[in-house]
C-alpha positions in Angstrom: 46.9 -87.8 92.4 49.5 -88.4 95.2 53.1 -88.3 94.6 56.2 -88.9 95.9 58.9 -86.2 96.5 61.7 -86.2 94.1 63.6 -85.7 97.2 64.6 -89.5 98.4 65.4 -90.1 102.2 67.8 -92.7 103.2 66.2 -96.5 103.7 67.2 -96.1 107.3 65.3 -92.7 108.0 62.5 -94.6 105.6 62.0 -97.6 108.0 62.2 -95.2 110.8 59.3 -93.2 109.8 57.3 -95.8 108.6 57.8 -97.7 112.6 56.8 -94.6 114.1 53.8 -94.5 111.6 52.3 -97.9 112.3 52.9 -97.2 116.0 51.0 -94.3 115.9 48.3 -96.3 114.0 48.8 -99.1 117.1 47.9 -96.8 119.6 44.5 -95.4 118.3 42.0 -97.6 120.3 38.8 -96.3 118.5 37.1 -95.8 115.3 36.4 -92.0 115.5 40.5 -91.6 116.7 41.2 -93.6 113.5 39.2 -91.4 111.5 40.1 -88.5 112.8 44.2 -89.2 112.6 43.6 -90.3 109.2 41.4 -87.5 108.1 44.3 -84.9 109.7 46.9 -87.3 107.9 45.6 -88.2 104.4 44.2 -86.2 101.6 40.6 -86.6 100.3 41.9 -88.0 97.6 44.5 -90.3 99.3 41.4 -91.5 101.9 39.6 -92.4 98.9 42.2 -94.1 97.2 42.9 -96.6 100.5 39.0 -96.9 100.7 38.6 -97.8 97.1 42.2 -100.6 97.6 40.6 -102.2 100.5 37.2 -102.3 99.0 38.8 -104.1 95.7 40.9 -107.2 98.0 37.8 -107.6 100.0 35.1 -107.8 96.6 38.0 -109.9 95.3 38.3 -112.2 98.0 34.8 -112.6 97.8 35.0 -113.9 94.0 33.7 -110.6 92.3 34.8 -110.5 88.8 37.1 -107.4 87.5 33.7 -105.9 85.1 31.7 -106.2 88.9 34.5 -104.6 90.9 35.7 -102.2 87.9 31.8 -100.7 87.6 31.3 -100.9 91.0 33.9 -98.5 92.5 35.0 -97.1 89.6 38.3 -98.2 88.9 40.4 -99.7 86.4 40.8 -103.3 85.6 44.1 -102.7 85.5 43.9 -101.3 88.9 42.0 -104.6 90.2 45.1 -106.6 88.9 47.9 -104.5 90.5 45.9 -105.5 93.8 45.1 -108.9 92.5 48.9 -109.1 92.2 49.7 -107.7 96.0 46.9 -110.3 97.4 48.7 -113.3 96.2 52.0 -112.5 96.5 51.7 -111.3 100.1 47.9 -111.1 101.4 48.6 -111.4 105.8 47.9 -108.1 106.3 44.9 -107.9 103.6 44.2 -111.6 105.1 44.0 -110.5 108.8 41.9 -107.6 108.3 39.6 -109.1 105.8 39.0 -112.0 109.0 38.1 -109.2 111.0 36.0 -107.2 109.0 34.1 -110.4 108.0 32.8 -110.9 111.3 31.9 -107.2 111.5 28.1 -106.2 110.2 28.7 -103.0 108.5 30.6 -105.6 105.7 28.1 -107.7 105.4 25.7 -104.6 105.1 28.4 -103.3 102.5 27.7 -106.5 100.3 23.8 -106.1 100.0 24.0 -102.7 99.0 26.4 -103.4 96.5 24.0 -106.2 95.3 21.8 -103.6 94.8 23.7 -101.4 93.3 25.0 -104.0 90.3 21.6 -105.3 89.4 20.8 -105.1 85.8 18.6 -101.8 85.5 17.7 -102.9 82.0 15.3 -105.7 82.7 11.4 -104.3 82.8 9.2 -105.3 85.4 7.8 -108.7 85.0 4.0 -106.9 84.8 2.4 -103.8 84.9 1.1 -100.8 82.2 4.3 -99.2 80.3 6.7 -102.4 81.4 8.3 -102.3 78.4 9.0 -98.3 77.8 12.1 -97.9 79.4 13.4 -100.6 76.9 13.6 -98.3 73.6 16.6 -96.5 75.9 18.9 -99.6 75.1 
């Protein structure tokens, strides 16, 4: 899980870092640069992370319930809330991207699969031999 050095920086050195981060970010003009600066930059398990964060405001802002977005990525409830939290209380930046990633396929693509993904398995077919078999796993 990522950390943060016991070592504290000044809030000075702090806000300069972070400027010179989101400048960096600024200047990358394409998808694969993105990837690739953020691939060099973050962990896997920091990349996942983000992923799973921006996945949970944009199921949330679509009305998913906690059980939905907790089974579907694989996170805590407790996790969904934190973010639930950050949405409401600030939300522009979450806000501006989710306005651009609506308009963007791959989202909407994103949102069928998912519906896929969260139908009940547990229902039999409505006909066919041996319907009911799989039902004795409940």
């Amino acid at each position: 899980m990522p950390h943060v050095s016991q070592n504290p920086i000044d809030k000075n050195t702090l806000y300069k870092i972070s400027e010179k981060l989101f400048k960096a970010i600024k200047h990358l003009k394409r998808e694969k640069e993105a990837a690739q600066f953020l691939s060099d930059l973050l962990t896997k398990t920091e990349r996942i992370m983000l992923a799973k964060r921006l996945a949970i405001i944009i199921m949330l802002d679509a009305n998913y319930p906690f059980k939905v977005i907790s089974n579907a990525l694989r996170v805590s409830e407790a996790t969904i809330s934190v973010m639930r939290d950050r949405f409401d209380r600030g939300g522009g930046g979450y806000n501006l991207v989710i306005g651009r990633l609506k308009r963007e396929a791959m989202w909407r693509e994103f949102f069928k699969s998912l519906e896929k993904i969260l139908q009940p398995d547990f229902l039999p077919p409505i006909t066919g031999r041996g319907r009911w078999r799989h039902v004795k796993k409940i």
